[in-house]
N, CA, C and O of each residue as an XYZ file, in Angstrom:
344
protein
N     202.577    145.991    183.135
C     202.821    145.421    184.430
C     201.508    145.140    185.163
O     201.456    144.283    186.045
N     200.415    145.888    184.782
C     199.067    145.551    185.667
C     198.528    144.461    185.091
O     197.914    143.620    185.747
N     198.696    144.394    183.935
C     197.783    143.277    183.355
C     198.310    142.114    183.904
O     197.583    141.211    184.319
N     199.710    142.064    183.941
C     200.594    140.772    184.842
C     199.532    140.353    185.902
O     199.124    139.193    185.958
N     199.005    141.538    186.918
C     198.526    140.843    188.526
C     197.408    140.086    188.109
O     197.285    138.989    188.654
N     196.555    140.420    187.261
C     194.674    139.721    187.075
C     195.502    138.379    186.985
O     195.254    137.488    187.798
N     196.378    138.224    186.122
C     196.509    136.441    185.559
C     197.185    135.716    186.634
O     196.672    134.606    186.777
N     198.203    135.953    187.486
C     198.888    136.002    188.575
C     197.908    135.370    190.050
O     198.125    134.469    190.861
N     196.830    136.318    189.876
C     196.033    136.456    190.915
C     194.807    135.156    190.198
O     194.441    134.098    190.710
N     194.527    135.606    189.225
C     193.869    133.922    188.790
C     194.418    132.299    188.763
O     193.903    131.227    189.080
N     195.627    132.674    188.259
C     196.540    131.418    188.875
C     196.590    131.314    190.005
O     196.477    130.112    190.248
N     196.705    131.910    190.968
C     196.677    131.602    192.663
C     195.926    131.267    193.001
O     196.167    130.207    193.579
N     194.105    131.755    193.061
C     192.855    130.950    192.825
C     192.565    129.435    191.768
O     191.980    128.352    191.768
N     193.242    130.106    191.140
C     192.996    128.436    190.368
C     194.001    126.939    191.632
O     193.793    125.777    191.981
N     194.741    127.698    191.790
C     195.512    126.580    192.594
C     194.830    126.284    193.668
O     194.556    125.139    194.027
N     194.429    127.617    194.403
C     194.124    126.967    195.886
C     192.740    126.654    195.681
O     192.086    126.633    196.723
N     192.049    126.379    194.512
C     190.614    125.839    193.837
C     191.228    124.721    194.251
O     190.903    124.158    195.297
N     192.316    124.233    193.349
C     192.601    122.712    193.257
C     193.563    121.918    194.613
O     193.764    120.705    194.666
N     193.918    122.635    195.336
C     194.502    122.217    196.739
C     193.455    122.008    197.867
O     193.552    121.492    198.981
N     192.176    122.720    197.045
C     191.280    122.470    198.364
C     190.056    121.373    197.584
O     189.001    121.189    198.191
N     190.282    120.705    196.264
C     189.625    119.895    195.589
C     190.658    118.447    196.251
O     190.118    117.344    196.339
N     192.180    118.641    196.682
C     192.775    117.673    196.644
C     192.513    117.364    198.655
O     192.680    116.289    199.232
N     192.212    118.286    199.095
C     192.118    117.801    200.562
C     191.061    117.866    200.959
O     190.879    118.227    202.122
N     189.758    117.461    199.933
C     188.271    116.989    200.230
C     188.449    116.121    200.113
O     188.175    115.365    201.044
N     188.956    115.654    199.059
C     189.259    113.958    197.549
C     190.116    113.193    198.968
O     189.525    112.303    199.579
N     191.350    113.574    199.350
C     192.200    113.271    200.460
C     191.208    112.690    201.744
O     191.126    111.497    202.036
N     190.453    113.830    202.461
C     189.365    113.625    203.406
C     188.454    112.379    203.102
O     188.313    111.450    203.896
N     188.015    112.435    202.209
C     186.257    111.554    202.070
C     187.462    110.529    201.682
O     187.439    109.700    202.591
N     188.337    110.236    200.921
C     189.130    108.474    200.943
C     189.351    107.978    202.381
O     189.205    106.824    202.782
N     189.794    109.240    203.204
C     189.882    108.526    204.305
C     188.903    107.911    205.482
O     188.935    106.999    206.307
N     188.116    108.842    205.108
C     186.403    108.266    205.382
C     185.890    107.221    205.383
O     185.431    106.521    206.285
N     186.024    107.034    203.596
C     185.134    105.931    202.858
C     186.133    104.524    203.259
O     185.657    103.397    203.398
N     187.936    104.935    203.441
C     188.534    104.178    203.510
C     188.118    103.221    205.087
O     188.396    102.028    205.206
N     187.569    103.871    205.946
C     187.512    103.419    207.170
C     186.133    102.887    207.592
O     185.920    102.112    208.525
N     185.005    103.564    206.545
C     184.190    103.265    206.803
C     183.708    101.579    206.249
O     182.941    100.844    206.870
N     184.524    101.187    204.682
C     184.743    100.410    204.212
C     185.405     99.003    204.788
O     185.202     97.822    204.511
N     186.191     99.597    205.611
C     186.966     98.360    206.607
C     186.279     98.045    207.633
O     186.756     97.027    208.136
N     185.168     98.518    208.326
C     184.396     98.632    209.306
C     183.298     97.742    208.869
O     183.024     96.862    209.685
N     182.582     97.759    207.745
C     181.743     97.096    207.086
C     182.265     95.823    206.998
O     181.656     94.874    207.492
N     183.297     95.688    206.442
C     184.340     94.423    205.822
C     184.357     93.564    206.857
O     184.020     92.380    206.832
N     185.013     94.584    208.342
C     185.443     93.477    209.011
C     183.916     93.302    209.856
O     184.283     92.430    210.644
N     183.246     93.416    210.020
C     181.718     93.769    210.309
C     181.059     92.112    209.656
O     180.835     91.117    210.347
N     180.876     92.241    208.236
C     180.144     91.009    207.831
C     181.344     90.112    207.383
O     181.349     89.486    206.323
N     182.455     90.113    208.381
C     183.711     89.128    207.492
C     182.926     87.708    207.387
O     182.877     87.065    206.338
N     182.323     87.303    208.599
C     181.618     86.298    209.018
C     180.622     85.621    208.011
O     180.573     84.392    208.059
N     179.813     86.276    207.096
C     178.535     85.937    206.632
C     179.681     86.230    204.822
O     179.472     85.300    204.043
N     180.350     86.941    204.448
C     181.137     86.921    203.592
C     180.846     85.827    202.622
O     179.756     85.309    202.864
N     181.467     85.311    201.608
C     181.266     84.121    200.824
C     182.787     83.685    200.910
O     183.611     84.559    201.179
N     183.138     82.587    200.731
C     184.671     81.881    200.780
C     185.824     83.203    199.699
O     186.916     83.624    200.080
N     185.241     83.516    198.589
C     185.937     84.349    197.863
C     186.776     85.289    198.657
O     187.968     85.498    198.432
N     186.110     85.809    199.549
C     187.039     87.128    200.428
C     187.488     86.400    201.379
O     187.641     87.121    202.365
N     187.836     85.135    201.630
C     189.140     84.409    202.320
C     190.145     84.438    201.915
O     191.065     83.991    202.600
N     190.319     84.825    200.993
C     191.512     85.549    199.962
C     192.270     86.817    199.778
O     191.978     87.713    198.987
N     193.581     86.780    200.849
C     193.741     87.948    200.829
C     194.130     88.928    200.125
O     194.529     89.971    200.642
N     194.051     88.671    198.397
C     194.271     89.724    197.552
C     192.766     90.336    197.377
O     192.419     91.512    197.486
N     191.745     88.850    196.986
C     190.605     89.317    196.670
C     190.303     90.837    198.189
O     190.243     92.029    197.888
N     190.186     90.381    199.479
C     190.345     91.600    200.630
C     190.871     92.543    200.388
O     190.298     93.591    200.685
N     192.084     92.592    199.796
C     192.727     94.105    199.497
C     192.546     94.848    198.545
O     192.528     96.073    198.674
N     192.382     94.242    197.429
C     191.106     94.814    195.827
C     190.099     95.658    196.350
O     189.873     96.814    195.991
N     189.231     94.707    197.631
C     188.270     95.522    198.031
C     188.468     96.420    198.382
O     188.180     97.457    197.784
N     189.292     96.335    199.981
C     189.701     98.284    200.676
C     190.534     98.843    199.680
O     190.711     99.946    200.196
N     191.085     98.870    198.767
C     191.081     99.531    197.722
C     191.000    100.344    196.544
O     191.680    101.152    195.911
N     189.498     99.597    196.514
C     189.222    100.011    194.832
C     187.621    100.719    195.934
O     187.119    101.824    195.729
N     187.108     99.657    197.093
C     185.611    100.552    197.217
C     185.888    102.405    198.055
O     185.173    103.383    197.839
N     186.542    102.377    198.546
C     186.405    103.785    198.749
C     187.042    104.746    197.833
O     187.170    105.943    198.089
N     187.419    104.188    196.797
C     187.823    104.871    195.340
C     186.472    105.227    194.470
O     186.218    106.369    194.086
N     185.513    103.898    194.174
C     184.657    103.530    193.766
C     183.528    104.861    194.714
O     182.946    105.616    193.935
N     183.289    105.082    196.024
C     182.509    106.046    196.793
C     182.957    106.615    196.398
O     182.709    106.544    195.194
N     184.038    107.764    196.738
C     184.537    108.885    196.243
C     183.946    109.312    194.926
O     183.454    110.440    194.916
N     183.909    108.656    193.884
C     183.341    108.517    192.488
C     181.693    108.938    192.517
O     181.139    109.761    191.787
N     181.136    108.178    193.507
C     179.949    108.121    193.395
C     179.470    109.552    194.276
O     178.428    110.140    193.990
N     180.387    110.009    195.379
C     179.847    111.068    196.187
C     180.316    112.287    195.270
O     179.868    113.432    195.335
N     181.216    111.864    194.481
C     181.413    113.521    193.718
C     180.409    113.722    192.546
O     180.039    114.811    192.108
N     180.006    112.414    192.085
C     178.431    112.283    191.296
C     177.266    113.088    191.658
O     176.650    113.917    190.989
N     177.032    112.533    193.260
C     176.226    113.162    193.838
C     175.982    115.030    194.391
O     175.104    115.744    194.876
N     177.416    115.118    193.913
C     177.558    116.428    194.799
C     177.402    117.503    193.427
O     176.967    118.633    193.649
N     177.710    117.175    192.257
C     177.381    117.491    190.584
C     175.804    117.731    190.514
O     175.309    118.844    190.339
N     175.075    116.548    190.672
C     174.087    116.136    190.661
C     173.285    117.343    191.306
O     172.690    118.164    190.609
N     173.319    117.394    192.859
C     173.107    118.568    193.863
C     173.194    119.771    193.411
O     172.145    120.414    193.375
N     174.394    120.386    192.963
C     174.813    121.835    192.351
C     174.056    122.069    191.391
O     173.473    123.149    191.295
N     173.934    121.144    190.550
C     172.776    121.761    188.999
C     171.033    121.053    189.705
O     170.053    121.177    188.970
N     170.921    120.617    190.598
C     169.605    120.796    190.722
C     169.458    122.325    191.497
O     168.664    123.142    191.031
N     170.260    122.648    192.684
C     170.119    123.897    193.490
C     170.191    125.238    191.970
O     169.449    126.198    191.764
N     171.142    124.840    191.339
C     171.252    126.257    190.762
C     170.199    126.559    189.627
O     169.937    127.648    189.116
N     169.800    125.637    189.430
C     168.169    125.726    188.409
C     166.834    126.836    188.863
O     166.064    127.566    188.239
N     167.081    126.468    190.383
C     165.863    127.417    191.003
C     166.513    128.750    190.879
O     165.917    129.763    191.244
């Protein structure tokens, strides 16, 4: 019966590892998502005819704060194994 709690108690950490991996991931989309539309509608003006197109527009807020997310969890990898070297 004791050996039951260690695995029990590691499964519960493992979860709330990954519930609090899903409401960073959640957070920074909504970020990147806003910060992305801000930009967008920012240089709509100087744009090229292509993003007069409103699928090509929605591909974008789409896929680029998917695309950040990608790149900031790169960065944050990147960070952890340079800090933990010293």
């Amino acid at each position: 019966m004791d050996e039951e709690l260690p695995q029990a108690t590691g499964t519960a950490s493992g979860c709330l590892y990954l519930l609090g991996l899903a409401l960073v991931a959640c957070t920074l989309l909504f970020i990147n998502g806003g910060m992305v539309l801000a930009v967008f509608r920012g240089l709509s003006d100087s744009l090229p005819d292509q993003f007069s197109n409103q699928r090509m527009v929605q591909f974008v807020l789409f896929v680029a704060p998917v695309v950040l997310l990608v790149l900031q969890w790169m960065a944050w990898d990147f960070l952890v194994r340079v800090f933990r070297r010293r």
